[in-house]
SEVO-940142 format. One line per 2 residues: their letters; for each residue x, y, z of N, C-alpha, C, CB. Coordinates in steps of 0.02 Angstrom, whole numbers, plus 50000, padded with zeros to 5 digits. Glycine has a CB too. Layout:
N
A> X/Y/Z/X/Y/Z/X/Y/Z/X/Y/Z; ...
***
This chain:
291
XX> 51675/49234/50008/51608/49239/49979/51601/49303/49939/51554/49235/50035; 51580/49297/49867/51568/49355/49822/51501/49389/49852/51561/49330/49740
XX> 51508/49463/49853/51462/49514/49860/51380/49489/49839/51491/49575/49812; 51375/49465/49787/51298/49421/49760/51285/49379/49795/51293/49384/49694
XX> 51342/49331/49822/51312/49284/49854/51300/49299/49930/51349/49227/49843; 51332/49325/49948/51318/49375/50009/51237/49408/50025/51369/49441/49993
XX> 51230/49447/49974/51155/49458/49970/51100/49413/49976/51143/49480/49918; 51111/49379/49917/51063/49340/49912/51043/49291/49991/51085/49298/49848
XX> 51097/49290/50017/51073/49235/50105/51048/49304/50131/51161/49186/50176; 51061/49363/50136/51038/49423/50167/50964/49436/50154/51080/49480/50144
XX> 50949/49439/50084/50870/49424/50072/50831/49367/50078/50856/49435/50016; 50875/49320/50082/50836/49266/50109/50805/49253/50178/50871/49220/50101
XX> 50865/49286/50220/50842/49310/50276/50799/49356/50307/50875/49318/50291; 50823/49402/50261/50763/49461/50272/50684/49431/50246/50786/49538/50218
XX> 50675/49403/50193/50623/49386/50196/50588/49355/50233/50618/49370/50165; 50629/49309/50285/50580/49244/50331/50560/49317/50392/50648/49144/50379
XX> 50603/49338/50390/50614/49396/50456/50540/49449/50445/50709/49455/50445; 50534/49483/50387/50465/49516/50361/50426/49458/50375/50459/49543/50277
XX> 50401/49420/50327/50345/49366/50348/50325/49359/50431/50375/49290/50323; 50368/49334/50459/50363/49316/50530/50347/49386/50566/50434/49280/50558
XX> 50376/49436/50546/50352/49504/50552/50283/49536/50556/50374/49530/50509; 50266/49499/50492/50211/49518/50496/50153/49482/50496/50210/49552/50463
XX> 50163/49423/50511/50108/49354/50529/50090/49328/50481/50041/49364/50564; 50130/49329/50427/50134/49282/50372/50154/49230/50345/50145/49297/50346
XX> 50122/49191/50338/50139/49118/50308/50123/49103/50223/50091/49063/50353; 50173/49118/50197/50144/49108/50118/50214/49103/50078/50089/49185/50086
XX> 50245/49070/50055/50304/49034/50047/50309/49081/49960/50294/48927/50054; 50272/49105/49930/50274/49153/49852/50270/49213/49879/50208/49145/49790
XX> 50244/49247/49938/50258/49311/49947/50306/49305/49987/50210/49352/49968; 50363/49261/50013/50414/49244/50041/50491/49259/49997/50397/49176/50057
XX> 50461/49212/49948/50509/49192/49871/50519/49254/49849/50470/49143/49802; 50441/49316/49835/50465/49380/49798/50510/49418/49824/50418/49423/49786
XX> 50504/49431/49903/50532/49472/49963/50618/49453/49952/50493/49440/50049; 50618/49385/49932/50700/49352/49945/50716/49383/49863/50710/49235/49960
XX> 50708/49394/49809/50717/49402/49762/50710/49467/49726/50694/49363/49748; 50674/49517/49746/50685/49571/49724/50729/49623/49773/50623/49591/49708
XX> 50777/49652/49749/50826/49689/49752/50796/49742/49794/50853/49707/49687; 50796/49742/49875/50747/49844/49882/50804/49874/49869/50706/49889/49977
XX> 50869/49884/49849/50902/49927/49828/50906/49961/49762/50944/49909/49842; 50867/49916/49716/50862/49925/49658/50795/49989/49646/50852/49850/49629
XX> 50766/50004/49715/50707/50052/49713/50727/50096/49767/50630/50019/49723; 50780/50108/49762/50812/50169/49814/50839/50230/49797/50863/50148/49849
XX> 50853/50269/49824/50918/50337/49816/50991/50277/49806/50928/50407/49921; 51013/50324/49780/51087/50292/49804/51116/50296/49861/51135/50313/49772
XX> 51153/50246/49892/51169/50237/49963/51234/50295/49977/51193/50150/49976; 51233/50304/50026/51191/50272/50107/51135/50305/50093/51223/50296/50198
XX> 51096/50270/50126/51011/50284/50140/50988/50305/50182/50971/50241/50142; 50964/50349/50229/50934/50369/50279/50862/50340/50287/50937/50435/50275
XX> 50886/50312/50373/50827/50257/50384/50784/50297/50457/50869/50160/50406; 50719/50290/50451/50688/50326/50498/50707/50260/50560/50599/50349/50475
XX> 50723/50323/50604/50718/50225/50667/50672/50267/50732/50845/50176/50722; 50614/50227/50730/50572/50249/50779/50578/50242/50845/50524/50229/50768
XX> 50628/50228/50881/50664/50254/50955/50693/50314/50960/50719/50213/50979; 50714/50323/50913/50748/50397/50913/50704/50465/50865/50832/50384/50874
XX> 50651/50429/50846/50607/50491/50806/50657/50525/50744/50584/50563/50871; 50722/50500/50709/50747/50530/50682/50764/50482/50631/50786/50563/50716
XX> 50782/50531/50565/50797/50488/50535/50890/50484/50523/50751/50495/50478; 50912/50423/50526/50988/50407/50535/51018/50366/50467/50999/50356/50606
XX> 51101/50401/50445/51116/50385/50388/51152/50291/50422/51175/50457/50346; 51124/50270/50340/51190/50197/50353/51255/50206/50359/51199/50146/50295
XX> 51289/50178/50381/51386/50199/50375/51397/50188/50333/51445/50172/50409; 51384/50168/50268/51407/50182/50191/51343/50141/50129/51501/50137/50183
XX> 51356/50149/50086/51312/50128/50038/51302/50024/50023/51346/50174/49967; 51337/49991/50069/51320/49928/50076/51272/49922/50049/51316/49904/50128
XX> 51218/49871/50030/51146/49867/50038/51134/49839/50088/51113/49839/49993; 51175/49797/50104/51155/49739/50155/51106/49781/50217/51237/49697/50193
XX> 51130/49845/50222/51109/49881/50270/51031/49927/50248/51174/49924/50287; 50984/49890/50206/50927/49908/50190/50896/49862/50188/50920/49938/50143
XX> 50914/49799/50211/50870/49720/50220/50854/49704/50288/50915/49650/50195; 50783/49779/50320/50785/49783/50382/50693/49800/50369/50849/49843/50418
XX> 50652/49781/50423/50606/49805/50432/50604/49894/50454/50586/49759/50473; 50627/49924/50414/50639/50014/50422/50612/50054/50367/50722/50038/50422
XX> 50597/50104/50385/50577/50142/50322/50607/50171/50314/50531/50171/50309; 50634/50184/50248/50696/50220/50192/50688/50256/50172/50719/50202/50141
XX> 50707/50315/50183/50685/50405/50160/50682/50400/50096/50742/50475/50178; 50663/50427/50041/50649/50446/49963/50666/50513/49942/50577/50440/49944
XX> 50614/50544/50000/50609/50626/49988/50603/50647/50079/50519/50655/49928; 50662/50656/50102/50618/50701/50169/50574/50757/50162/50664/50734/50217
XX> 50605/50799/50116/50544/50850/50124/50483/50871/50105/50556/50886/50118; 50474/50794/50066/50393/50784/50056/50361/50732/50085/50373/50775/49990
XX> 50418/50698/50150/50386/50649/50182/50364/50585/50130/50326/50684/50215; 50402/50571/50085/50383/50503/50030/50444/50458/50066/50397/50520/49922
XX> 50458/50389/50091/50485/50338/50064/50460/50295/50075/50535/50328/50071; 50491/50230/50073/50508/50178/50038/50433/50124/50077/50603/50155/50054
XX> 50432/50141/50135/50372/50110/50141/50416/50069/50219/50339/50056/50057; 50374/50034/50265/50395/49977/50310/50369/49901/50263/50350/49989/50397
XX> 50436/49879/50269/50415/49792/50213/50375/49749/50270/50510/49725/50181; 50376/49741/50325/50298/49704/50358/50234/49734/50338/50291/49710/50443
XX> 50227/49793/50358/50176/49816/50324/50134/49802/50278/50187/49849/50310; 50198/49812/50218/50164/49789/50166/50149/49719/50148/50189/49811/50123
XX> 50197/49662/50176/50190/49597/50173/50107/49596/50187/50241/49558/50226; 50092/49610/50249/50029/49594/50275/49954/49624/50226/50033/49626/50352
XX> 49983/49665/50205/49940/49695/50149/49939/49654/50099/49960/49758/50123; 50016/49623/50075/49978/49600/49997/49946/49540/50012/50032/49585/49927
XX> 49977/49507/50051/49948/49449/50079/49871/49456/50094/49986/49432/50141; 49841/49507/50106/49768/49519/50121/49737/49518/50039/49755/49601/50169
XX> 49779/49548/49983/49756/49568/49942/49766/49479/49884/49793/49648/49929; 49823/49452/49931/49825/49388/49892/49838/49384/49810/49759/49357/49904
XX> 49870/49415/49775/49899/49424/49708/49899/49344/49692/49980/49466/49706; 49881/49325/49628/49890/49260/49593/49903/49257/49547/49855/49226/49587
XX> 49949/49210/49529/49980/49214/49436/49899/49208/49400/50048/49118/49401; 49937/49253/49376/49891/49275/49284/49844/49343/49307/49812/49189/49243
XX> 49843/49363/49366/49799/49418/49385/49819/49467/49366/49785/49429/49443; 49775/49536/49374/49782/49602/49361/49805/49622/49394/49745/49635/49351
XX> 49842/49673/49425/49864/49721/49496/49858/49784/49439/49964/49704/49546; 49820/49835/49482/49844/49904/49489/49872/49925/49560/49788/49950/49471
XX> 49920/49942/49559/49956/49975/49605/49961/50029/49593/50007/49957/49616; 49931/50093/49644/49914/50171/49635/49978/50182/49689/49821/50205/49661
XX> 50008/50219/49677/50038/50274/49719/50121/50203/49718/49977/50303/49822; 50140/50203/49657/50189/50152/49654/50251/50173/49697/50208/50139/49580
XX> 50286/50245/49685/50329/50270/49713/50393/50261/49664/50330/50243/49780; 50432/50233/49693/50495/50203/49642/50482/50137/49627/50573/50202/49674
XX> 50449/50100/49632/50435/50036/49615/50448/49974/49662/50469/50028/49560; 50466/49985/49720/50484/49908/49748/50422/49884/49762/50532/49902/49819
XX> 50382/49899/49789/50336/49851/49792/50264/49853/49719/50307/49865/49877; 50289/49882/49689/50264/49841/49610/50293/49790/49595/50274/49878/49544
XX> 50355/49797/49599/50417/49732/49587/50370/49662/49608/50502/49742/49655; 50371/49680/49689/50344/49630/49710/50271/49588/49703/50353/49644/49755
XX> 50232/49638/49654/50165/49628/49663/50164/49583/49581/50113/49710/49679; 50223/49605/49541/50233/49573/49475/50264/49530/49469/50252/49601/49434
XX> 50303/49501/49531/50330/49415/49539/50278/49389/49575/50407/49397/49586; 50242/49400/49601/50175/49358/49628/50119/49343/49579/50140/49397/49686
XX> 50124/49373/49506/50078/49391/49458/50075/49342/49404/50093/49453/49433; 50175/49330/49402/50188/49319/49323/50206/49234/49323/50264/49375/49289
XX> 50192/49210/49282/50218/49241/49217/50156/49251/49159/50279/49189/49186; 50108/49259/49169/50068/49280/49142/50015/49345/49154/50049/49233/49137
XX> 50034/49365/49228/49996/49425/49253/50017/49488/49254/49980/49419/49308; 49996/49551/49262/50030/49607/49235/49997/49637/49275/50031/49628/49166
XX> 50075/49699/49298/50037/49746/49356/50044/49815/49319/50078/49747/49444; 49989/49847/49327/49983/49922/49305/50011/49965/49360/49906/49946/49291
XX> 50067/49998/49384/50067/50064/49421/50062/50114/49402/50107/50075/49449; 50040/50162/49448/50015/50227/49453/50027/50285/49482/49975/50224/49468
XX> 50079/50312/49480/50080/50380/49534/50091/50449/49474/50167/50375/49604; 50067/50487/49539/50027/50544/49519/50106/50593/49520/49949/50569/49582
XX> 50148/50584/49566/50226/50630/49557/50259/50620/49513/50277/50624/49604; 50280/50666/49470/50311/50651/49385/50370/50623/49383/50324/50715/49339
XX> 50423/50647/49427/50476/50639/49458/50483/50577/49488/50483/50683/49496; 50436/50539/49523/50436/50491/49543/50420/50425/49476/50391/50503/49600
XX> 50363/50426/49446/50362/50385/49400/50404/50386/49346/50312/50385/49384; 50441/50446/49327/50515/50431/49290/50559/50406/49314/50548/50477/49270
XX> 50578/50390/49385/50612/50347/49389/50585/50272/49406/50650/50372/49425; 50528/50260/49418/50501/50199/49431/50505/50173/49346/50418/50206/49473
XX> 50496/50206/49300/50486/50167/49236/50571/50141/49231/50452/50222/49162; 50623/50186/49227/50684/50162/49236/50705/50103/49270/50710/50202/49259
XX> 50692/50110/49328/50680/50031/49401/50651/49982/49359/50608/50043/49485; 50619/49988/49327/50558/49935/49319/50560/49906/49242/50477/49976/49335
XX> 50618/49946/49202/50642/49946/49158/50626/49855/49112/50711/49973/49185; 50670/49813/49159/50694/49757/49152/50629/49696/49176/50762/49759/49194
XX> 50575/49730/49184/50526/49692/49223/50478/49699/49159/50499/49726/49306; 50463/49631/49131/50419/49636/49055/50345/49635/49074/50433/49564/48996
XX> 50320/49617/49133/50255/49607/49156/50231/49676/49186/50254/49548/49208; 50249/49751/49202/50235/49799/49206/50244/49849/49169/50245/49805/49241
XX> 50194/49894/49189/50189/49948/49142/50162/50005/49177/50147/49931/49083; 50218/50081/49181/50212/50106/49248/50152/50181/49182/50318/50131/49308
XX> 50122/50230/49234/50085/50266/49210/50077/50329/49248/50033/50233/49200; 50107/50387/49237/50106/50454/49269/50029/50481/49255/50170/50507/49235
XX> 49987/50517/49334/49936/50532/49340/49894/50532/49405/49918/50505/49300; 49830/50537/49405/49777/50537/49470/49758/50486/49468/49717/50581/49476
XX> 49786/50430/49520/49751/50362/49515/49670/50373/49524/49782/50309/49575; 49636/50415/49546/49583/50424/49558/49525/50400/49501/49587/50486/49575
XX> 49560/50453/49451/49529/50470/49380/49564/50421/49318/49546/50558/49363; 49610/50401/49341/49660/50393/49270/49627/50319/49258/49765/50394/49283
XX> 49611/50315/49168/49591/50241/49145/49617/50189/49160/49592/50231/49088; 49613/50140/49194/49644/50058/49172/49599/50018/49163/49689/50019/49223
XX> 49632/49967/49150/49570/49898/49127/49554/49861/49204/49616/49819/49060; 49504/49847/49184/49465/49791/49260/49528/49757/49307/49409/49701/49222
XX> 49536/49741/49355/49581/49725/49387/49558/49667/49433/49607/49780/49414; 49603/49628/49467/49579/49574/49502/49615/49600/49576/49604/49494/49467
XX> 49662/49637/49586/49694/49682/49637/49714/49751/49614/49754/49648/49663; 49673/49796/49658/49681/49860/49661/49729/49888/49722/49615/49884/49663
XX> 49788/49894/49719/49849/49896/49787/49855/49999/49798/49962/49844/49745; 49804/49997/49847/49804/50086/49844/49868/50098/49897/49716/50133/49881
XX> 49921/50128/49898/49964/50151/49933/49988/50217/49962/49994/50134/49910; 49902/50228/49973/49911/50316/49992/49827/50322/50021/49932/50386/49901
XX> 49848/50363/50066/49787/50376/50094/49713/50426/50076/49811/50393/50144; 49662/50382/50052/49621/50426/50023/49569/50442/50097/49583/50389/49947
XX> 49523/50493/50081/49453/50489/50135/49415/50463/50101/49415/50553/50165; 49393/50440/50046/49348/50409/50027/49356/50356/49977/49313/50449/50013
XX> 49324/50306/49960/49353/50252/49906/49332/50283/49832/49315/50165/49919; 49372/50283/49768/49355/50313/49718/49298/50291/49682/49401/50317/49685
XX> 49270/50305/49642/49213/50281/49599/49237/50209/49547/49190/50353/49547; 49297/50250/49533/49333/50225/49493/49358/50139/49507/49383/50275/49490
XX> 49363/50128/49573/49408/50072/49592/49354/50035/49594/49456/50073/49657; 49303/50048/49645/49253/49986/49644/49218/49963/49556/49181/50015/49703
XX> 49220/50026/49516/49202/50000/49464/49229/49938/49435/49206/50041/49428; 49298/49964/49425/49360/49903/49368/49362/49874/49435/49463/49934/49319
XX> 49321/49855/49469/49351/49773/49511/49324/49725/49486/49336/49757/49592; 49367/49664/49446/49315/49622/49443/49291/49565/49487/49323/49601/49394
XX> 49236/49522/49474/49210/49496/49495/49278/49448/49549/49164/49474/49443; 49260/49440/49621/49325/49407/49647/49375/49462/49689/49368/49376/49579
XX> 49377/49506/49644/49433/49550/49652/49423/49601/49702/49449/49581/49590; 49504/49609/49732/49509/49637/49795/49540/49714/49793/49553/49589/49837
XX> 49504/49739/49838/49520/49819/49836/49567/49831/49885/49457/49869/49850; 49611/49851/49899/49659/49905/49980/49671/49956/49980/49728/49898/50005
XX> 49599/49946/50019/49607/50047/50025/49613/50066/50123/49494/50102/49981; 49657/50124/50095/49678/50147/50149/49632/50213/50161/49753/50155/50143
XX> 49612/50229/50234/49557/50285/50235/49601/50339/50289/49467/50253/50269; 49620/50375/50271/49660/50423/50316/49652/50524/50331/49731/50407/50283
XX> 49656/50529/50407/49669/50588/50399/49718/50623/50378/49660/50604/50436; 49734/50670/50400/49771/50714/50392/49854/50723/50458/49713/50770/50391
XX> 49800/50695/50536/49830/50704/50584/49908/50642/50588/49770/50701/50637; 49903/50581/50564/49947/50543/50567/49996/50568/50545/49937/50495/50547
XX> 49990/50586/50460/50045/50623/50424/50070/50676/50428/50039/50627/50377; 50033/50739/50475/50076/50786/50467/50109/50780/50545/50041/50859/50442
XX> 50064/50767/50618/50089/50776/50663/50149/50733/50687/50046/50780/50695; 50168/50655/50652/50192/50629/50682/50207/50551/50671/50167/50648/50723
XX> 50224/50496/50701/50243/50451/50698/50220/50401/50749/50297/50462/50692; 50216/50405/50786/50194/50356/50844/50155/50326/50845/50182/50371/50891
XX> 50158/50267/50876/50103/50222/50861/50030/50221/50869/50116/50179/50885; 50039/50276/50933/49959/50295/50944/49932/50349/50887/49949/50332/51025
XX> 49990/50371/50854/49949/50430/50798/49928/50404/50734/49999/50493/50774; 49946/50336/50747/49940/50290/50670/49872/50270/50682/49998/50213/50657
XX> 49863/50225/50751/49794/50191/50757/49747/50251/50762/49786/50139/50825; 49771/50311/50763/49704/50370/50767/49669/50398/50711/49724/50434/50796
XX> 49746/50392/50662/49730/50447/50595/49711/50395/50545/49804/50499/50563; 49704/50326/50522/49682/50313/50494/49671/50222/50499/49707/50350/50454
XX> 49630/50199/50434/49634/50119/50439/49631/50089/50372/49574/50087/50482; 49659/50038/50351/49647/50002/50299/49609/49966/50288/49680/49980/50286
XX> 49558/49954/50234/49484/49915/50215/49499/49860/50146/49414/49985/50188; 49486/49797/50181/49523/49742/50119/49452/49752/50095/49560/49643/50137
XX> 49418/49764/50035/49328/49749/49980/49354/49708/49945/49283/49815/49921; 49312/49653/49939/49293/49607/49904/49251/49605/49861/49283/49573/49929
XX> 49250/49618/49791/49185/49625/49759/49145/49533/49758/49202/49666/49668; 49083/49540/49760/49060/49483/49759/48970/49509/49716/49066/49446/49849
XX> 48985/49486/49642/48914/49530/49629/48916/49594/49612/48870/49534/49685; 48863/49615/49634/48842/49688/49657/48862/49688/49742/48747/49702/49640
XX> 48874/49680/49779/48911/49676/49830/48972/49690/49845/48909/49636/49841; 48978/49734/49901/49066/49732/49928/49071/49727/49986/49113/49792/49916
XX> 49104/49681/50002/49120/49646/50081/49179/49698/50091/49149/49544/50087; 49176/49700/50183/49220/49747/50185/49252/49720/50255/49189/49823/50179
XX> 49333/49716/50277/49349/49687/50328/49405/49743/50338/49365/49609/50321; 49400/49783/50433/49450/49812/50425/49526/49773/50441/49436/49865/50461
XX> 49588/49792/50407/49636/49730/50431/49700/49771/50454/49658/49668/50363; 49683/49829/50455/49749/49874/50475/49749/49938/50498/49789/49882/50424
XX> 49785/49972/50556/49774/50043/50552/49833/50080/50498/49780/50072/50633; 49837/50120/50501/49885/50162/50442/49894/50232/50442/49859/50153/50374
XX> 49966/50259/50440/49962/50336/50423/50034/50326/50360/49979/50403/50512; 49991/50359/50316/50023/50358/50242/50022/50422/50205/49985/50308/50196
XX> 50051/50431/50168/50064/50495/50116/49980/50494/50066/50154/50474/50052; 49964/50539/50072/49907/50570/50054/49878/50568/49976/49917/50634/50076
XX> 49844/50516/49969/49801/50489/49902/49788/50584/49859/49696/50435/49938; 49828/50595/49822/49798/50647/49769/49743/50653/49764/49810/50641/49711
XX> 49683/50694/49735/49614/50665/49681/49590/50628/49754/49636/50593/49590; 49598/50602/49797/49544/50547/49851/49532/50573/49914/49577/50471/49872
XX> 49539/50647/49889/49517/50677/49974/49480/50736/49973/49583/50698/50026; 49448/50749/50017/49394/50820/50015/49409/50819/50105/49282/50806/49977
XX> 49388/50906/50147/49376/50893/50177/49334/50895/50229/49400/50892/50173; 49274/50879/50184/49189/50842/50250/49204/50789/50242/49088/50845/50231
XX> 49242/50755/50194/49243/50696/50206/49296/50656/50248/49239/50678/50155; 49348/50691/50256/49387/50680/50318/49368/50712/50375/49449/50697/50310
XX> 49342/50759/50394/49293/50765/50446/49266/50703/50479/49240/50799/50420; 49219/50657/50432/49184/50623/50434/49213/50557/50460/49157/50628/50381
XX> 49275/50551/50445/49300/50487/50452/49339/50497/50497/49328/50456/50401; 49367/50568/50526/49412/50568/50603/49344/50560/50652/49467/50658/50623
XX> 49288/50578/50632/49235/50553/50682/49225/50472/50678/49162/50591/50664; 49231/50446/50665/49203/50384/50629/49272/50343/50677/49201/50384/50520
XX> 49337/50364/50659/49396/50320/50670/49394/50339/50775/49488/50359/50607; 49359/50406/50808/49363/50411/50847/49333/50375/50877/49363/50448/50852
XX> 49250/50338/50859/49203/50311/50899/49232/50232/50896/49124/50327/50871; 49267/50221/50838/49280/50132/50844/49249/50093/50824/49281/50101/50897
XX> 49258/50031/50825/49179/49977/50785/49227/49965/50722/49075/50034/50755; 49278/49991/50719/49298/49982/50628/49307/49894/50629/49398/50033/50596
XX> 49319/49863/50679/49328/49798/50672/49248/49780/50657/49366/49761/50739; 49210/49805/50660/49128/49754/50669/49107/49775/50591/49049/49791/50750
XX> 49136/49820/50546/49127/49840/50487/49146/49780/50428/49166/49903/50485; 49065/49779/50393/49049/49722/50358/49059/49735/50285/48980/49699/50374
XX> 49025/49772/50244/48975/49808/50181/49005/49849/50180/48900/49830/50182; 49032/49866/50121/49009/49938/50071/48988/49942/50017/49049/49978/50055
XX> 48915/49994/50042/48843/49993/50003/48871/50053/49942/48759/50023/50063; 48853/50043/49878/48841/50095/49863/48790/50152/49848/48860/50087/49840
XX> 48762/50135/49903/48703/50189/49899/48709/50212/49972/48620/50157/49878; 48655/50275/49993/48649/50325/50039/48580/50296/50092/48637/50402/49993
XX> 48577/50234/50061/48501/50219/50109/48512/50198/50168/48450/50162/50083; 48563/50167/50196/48580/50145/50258/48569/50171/50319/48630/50139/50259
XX> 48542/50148/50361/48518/50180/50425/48575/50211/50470/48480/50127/50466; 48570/50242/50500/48622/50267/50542/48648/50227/50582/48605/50315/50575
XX> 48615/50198/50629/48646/50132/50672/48682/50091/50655/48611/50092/50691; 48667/50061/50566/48720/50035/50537/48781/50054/50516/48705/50016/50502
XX> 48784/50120/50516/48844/50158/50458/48875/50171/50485/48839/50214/50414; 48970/50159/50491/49016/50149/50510/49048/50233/50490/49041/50080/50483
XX> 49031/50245/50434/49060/50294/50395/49013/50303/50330/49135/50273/50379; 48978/50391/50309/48930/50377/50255/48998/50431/50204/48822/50411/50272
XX> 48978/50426/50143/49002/50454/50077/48915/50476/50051/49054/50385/50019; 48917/50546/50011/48866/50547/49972/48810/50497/49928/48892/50575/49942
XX> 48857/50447/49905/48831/50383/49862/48846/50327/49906/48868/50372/49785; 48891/50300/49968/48918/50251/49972/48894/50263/50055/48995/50244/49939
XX> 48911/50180/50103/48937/50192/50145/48950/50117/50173/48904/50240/50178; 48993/50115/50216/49039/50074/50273/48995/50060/50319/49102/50113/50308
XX> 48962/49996/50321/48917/49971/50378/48936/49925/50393/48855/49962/50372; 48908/49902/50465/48908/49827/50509/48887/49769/50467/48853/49826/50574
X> 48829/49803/50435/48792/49743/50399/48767/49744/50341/48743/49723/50427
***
């Protein structure tokens, strides 16, 4: 058996293995997973893979790929704490966010590109994903990666601030304390936001599972109207949204993530009128309620 064809049953596998991973049933975010290359959005091998029994991160025995078609996260940068992401994870995310041919994606905090990859075979052949990261270094090589992919178009900057056009999925991949002005604006009508709301404590102290469900959570918004439905669907500790953090406002939300209720969280208002009993979490202009 040639090396290609080898792979290709390896991603095929790996894909049913993510899905089932992560309680997914969806046969196109299955298809992308089996078909895009994660080696093609890597260091060059061997790769150093964090493995959470041992708190460390451990090299592959040589540059194979086969040995990166694993539910693991893949170092980028140790000493800025950036890689590659856990692929259940994200399955369960896009799947929340539901990508459809001909839609928009912005994807903020792209990294090297694998999961833009993926968000632009769920898109095309008529949909187009915008990525976004704010590390210079990083989006020069994501435009390279992504080279060969005609439906994206990568963009160095502050996803916070930086222009794009209206979007039907906004894929935030970094942890802000507050949702930007910016995102709920360009959502359009339909269109789904993932935002991740995080402290500080997940990412610098640690790894464990109890430091994940502490330091932060992910919020699928739905614009509907003037309306944004809000469902929490994940906890999360992620590399730190540029431009999307202050901190009273992470203050605010390690209080908020301490008391709980994030499951009973309905609305996000953009206004400050909300009663206290309702408010999950307030922002100056905005806030996270039951109802």
């Amino acid at each position: 058996m040639d090396k290609q064809t080898e792979l290709r049953i390896v991603r095929r596998a790996y894909a049913k293995q993510i899905l089932a991973a992560a309680g997914v049933r969806n046969s196109r975010i299955e298809t992308a997973y089996a078909e895009v290359g994660r080696e093609d959005y890597l260091n060059p091998g061997p790769w150093q893979i964090f493995r959470w029994w041992s708190g460390a991160d451990l090299p592959t025995p040589d540059a194979d790929p086969v040995y990166v078609y694993t539910n693991d996260v893949i170092e980028i940068d140790p000493k800025r704490r950036i890689n590659n992401g856990e692929p259940a994870f994200h399955a369960h995310l896009i799947a929340s966010a539901l990508p459809r041919q001909g839609e928009h994606v912005v994807h903020i905090g792209t990294g090297l590109g694998y999961y833009t990859a993926i968000l632009a075979h769920l898109v095309r052949p008529t949909g187009h994903v915008t990525g976004i990261e704010f590390e210079a270094d990083l989006a020069s090589r994501a435009k390279v990666n992504l080279a060969a992919v005609p439906n994206v178009d990568i963009v160095q900057g502050d996803g916070t601030v930086i222009s794009f056009e209206t979007a039907d999925v906004i894929y935030v991949n970094a942890g802000a304390t507050q949702p930007a002005e910016a995102w709920l604006d360009r959502l359009k009508e339909g269109g789904r936001l993932i935002l991740p709301l995080t402290t500080e404590y997940g990412f610098t102290a640690g790894r464990s599972a109890k430091q994940v469900s502490e330091s932060g959570v992910v919020f699928r918004i739905e614009r509907r109207g003037a309306d944004f439905l809000a469902k929490s669907i994940s906890t999360v500790a992620i590399f730190p949204c540029v431009g999307g953090r202050n901190s009273v406002a992470e203050a605010e939300l390690s209080a908020s993530l301490a008391k709980g209720r994030r499951d009973e969280v309905t609305r996000l208002y953009r206004h400050g009128d909300i009663p206290d009993e309702r408010c999950w979490l307030r922002g100056p202009h905005w806030c996270l309620a039951y109802s």
